[in-house]
Steps between C-alpha positions, in 0.01 A plus 500: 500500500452301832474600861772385762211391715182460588260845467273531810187699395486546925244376724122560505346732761360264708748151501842522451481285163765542208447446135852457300654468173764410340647534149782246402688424218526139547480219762792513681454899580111377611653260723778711601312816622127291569621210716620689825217756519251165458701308732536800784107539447396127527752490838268778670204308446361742195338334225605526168293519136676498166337588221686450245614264179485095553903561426573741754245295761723228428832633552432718813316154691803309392746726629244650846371117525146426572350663802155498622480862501642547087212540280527480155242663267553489095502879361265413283249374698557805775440728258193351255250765504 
């Protein structure tokens, strides 16, 4: 089952940051439902970390473009205890 959108788990008491997810069924929904939440984030001036699959990292910086504020961190590395 996938979400419509992205999940925010809300922001932390003291900054107003927000930490989202998104489950997708294939690239085109990614791009479809990703892109304009990246884009409308990147336009304010917020910076942006993906962690997520080389794949994914490739298809959302095709489609967003590359921006000084888009960082891109592989899942596995993130997440390596």
């Amino acid at each position: 089952m996938s979400s419509p959108g992205p999940a925010a788990c809300g922001p932390s008491s003291d900054r107003s940051f927000r930490h989202d997810s998104l489950f997708y069924d294939d690239d085109e929904q990614l791009v479809r439902v990703a892109t304009p939440f990246l884009r409308e984030g990147l336009a304010a001036g917020d910076a942006v970390v993906l962690t997520t699959s080389p794949r994914a990292a490739q298809v959302l910086c095709e489609a967003v473009g590359h921006h000084p504020l888009l960082h891109v961190v592989e899942r596995n590395q993130a997440y390596n205890t």
